[in-house]
N, C-alpha and C positions, 0 to 999 in steps of 0.2 A: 649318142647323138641327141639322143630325146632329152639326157640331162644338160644341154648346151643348151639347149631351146629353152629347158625351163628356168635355168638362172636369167638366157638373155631377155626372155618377158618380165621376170622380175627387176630386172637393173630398170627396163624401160618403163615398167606400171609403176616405180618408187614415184617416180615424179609428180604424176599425174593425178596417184592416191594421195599426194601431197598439199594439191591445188586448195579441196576444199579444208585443211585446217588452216594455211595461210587465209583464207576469206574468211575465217569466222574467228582471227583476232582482233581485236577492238582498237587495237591502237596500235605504233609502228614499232613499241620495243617488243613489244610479244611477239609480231609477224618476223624482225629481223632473228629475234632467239628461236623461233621457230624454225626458219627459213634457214637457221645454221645447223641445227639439229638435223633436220632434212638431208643438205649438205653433207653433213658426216655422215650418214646412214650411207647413203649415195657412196663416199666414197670409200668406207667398211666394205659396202657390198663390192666396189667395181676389186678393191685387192682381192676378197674371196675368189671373185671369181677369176681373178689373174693366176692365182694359186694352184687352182683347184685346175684349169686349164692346163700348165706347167706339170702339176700332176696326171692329168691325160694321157699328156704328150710322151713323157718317159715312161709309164705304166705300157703306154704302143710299142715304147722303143724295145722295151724289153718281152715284151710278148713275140714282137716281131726276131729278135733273134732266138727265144727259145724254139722259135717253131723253124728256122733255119739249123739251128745244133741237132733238131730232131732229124728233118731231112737229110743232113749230110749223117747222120747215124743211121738213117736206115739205108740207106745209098751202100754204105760200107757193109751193112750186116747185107744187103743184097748180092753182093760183090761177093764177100765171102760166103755166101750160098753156093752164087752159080762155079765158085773157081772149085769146093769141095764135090760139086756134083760131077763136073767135068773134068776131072782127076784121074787122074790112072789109077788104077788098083793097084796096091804093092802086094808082090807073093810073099 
C-alpha cells in the first residue's frame, strides 16, 4: 500500500517539479520542447505505474489462492486425523 502512495505522489509532484523549468525558458520553442519532454515523463510514468499496479493485482490473486490450497490441505490432513483417532482397533 505504502508503494501505491509513493508512485501516486510522484505521478502528481512530476507536474509541479515541472513548473519552474517551463519559467525559466527564454523563449516559446524551448518551453514547448520542454513542456513535451515533461509530457513524456508523465506519460512513461503514468504506464509504470499501470504495470506495476496489474502486477499488484495478480501477485494478490495468486497469494490469495495459495493461502486457500493450504486451507483446504490442512482441513483434509485434519479430517484425516480425527477419522484415524476415532477408528476402531483391528485385532
Amino acid at each position: 500500500m505504502a508503494r501505491r502512495n509513493g508512485i501516486r505522489t510522484a505521478v502528481l509532484a512530476l507536474p509541479l517539479l515541472a513548473l519552474p523549468l517551463l519559467a525559466a525558458c527564454d523563449d516559446q520553442q524551448s518551453a514547448e520542447k520542454t513542456g513535451q519532454e515533461i509530457g513524456r515523463a508523465v506519460d512513461q510514468t503514468a504506464e509504470r505505474v499501470g504495470e506495476a499496479a496489474k502486477g499488484i493485482g495478480a501477485e494478490a490473486g495468486r497469494m490469495m489462492q495459495d493461502a486457500g490450497a493450504a486451507i483446504q490441505q490442512k482441513a483434509r490432513d485434519a479430517k484425516d486425523d480425527i477419522n484415524r483417532e476415532t477408528a476402531p482397533e483391528k485385532p
